[in-house]
ZAMIMI-907818 format. One record per residue (C-alpha): residue number from 1; residue in three letters; chain; x, y, z. Coordinates in steps of 0.25 Angstrom, whole numbers, plus 5000, padded with zeros to 4 digits. Last residue first. Layout:
<recs>
[NUM,ala,A,[X,Y,Z]]
...
</recs>
This chain:
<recs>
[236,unk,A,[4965,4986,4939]]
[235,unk,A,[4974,4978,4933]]
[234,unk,A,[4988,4985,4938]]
[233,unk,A,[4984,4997,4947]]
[232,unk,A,[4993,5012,4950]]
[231,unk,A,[4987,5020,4961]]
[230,unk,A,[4992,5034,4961]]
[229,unk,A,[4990,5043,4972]]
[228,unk,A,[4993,5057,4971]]
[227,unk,A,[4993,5066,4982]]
[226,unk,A,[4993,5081,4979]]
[225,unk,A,[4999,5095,4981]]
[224,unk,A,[4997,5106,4988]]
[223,unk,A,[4988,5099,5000]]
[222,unk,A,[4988,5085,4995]]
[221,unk,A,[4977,5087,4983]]
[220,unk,A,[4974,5072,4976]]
[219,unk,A,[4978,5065,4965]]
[218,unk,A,[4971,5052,4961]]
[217,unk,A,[4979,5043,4950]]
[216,unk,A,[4973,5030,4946]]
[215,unk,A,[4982,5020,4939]]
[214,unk,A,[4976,5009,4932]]
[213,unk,A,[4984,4996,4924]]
[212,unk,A,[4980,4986,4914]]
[211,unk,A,[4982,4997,4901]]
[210,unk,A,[4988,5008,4906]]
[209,unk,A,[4975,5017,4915]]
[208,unk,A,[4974,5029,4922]]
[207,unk,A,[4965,5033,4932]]
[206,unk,A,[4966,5048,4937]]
[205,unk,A,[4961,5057,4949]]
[204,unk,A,[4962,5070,4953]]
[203,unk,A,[4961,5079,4966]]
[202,unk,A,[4949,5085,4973]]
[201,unk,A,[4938,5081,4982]]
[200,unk,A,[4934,5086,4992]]
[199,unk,A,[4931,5102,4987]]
[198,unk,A,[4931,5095,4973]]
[197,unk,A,[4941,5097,4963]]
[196,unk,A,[4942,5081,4957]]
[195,unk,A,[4948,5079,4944]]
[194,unk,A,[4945,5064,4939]]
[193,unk,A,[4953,5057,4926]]
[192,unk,A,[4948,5043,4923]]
[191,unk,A,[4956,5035,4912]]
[190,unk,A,[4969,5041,4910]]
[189,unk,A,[4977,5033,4901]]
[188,unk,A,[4991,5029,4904]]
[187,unk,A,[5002,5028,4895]]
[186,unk,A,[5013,5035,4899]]
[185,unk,A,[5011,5049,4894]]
[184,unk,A,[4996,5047,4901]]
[183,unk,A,[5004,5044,4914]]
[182,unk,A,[5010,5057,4913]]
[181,unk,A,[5000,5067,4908]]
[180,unk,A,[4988,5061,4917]]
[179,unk,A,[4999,5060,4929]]
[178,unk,A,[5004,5076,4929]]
[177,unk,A,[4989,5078,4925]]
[176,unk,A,[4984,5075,4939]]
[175,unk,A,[4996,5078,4947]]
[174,unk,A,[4993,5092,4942]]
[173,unk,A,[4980,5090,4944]]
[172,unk,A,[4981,5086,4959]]
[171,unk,A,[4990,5098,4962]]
[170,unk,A,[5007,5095,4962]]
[169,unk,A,[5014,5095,4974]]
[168,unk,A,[5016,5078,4976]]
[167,unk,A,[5013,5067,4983]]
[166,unk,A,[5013,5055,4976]]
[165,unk,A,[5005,5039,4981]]
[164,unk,A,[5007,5029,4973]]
[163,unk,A,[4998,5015,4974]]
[162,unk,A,[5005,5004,4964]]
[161,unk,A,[4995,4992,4960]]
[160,unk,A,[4997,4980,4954]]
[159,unk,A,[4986,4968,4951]]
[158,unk,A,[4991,4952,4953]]
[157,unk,A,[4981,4949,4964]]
[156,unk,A,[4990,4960,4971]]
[155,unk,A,[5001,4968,4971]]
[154,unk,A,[5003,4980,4978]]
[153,unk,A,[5009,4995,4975]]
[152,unk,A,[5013,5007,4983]]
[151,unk,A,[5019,5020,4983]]
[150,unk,A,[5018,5029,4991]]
[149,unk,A,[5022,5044,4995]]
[148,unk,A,[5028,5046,4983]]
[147,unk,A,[5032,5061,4980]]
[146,unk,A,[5030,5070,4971]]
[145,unk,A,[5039,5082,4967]]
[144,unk,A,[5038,5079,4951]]
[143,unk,A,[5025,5074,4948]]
[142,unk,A,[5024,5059,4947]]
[141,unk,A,[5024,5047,4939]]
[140,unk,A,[5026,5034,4945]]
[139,unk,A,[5039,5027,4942]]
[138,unk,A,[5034,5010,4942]]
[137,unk,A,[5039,5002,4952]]
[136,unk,A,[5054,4997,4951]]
[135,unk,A,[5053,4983,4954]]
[134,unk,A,[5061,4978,4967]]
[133,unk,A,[5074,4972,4966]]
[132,unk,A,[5079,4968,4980]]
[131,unk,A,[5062,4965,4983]]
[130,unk,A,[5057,4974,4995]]
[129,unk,A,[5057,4971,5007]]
[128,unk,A,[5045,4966,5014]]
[127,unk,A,[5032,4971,5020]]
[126,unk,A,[5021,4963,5026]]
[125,unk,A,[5008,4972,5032]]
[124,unk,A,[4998,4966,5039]]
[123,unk,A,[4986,4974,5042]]
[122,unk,A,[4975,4975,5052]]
[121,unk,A,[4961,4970,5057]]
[120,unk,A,[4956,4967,5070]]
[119,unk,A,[4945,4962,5078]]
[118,unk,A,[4935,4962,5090]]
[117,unk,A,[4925,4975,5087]]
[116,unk,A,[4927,4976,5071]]
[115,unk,A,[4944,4979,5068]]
[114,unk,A,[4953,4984,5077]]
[113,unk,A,[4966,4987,5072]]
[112,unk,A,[4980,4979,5066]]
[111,unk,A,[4992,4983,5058]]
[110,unk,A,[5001,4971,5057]]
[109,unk,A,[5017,4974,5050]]
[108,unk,A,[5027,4965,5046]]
[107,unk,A,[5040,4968,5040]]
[106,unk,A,[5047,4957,5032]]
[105,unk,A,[5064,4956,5031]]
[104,unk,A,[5066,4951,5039]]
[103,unk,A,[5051,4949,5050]]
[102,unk,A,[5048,4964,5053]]
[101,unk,A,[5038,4966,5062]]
[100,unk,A,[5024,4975,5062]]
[99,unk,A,[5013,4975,5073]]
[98,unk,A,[5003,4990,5071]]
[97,unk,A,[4991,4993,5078]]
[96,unk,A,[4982,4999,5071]]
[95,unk,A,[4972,5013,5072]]
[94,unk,A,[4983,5022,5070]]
[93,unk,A,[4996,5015,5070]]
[92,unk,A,[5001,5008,5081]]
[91,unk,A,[5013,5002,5085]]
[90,unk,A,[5019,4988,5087]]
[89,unk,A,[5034,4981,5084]]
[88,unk,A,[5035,4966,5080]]
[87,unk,A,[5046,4958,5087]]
[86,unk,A,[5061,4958,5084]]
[85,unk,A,[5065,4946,5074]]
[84,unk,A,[5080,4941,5077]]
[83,unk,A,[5075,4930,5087]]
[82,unk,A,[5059,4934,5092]]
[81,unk,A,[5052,4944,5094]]
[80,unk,A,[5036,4942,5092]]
[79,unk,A,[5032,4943,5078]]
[78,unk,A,[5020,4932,5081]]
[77,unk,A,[5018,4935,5093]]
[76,unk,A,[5016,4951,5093]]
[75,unk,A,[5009,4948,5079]]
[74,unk,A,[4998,4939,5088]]
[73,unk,A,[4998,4949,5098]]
[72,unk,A,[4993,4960,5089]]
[71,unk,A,[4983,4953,5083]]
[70,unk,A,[4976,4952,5096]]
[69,unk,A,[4979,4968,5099]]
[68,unk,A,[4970,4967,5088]]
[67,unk,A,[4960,4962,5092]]
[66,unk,A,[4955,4949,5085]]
[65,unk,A,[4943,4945,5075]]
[64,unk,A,[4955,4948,5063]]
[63,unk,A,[4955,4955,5050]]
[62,unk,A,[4968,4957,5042]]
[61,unk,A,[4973,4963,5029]]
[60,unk,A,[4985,4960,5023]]
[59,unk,A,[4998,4968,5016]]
[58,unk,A,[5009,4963,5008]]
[57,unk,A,[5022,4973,5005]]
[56,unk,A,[5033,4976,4998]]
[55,unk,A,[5039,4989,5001]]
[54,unk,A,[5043,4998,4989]]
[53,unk,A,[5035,5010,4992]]
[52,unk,A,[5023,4999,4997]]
[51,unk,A,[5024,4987,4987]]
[50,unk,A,[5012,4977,4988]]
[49,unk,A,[5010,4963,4989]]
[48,unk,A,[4999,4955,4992]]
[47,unk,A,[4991,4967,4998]]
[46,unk,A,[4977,4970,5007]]
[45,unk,A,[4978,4954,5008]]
[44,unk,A,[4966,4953,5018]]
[43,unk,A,[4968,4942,5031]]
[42,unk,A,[4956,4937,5042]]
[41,unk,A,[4963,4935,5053]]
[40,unk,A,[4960,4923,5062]]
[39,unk,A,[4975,4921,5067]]
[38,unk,A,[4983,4932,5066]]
[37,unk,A,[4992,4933,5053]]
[36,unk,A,[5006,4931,5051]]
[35,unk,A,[5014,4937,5039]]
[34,unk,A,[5022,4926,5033]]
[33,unk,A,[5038,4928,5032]]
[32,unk,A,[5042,4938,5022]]
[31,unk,A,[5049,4934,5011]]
[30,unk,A,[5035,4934,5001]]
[29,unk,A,[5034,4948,5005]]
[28,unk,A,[5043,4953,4994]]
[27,unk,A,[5035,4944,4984]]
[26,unk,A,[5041,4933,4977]]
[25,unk,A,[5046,4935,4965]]
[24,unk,A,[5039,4930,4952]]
[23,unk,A,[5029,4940,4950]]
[22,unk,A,[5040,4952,4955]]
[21,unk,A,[5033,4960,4963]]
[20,unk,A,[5022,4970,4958]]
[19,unk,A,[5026,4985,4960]]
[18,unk,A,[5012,4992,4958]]
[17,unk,A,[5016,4998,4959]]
[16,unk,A,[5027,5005,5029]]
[15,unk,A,[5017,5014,5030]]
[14,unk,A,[5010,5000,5028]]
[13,unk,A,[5002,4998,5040]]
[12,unk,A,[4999,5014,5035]]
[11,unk,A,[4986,5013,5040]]
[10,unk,A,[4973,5007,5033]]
[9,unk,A,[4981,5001,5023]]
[8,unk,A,[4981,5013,5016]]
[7,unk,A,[4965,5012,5014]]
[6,unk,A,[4965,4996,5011]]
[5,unk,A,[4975,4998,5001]]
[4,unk,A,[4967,5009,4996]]
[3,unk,A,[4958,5000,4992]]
[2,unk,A,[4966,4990,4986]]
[1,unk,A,[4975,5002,4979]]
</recs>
């Protein structure tokens, strides 16, 4: 999904389908008050909108020819306490430094490193609550005993996608003909089956089709069981 979403979002910025909102509502983070950026920085749209296990939430990428202890003052400043807001809270995580705020009834989160020999580049990270009546995503299929680890979907440019990620006790070619039989019943048509039992490579991937949308399945061994990854695309 976009890359991984940009490999997990590098860090979990975001420990904090496709479930499109509502085409003529407006969207959860449409409520919250503008997400300020440092002067100069050179801003990516990693998500427009996207639902991470029920959260709504709009992701950006930054780039910026300034240190990031520099980024960090100006987020200091601009979500400085002040009458009936606390000021932002700092920690770190792995290689970033995290700033993060909540502005009712919006959370605000900035994850920054080095980047190049004088820069810095990061994530912001707006989330907001959930609609009153928020559609109910689509069941996903599953061996009895799993569990959902995550589940995540995102809007953008008008395509869908829902990223699942199962845990379960079942071997990869269980999990593997569980969903062929399944989703085959349902109307899918697998289109590429792969069986992988290599010394370094071993698990099992399917790409299924229903007419405009793709789901690719890839299951691999999680010591006496699997994972099982589902990633679900309108128009691909």
């Amino acid at each position: 999904m976009m890359r991984a979403l940009r490999s997990s979002l590098r860090v979990t910025l975001l420990a904090l389908a496709a479930v499109p909102w509502p085409a003529l509502a407006k969207l959860p983070t449409d409520l919250c008050a503008a997400f300020p950026a440092p002067p100069k920085a050179t801003l990516e749209s990693v998500a427009q909108q996207m639902d991470f296990n029920g959260v709504p939430m709009m992701i950006r990428h930054f780039v910026i020819e300034s240190a990031p202890a520099e980024v960090l003052v100006f987020y200091r400043n601009a979500w400085a306490a002040s009458q009936g807001q606390r000021g932002p809270v700092e920690y770190p995580l792995g290689p970033w430094q995290v700033i993060a705020t909540l502005r009712n009834p919006c959370f605000y989160t900035v994850q920054v490193k080095p980047y190049g020999r004088n820069g810095a580049e990061g994530f912001l990270g707006l989330s907001a609550p959930p609609p009153e009546r928020p559609q109910v995503k689509e069941e996903v299929p599953r061996l009895p005993g799993s569990e959902v680890v995550n589940d995540m979907g995102h809007n953008d440019a008008g395509k869908t996608a829902r990223t699942v990620l199962i845990q379960n006790g079942f071997s990869p070619r269980t999990n593997a003909d569980f969903y062929r039989q399944n989703l085959e019943g349902q109307g899918w048509k697998v289109a590429q089956h792969i069986r992988a039992d290599r010394r370094n490579t071993k698990g099992e991937v399917l790409v299924l089709r229903d007419g405009v949308r793709e789901l690719s399945i890839t299951v691999t061994p999680r010591g006496d069981g699997s994972n099982v990854l589902l990633n679900y695309v309108d128009q691909p």
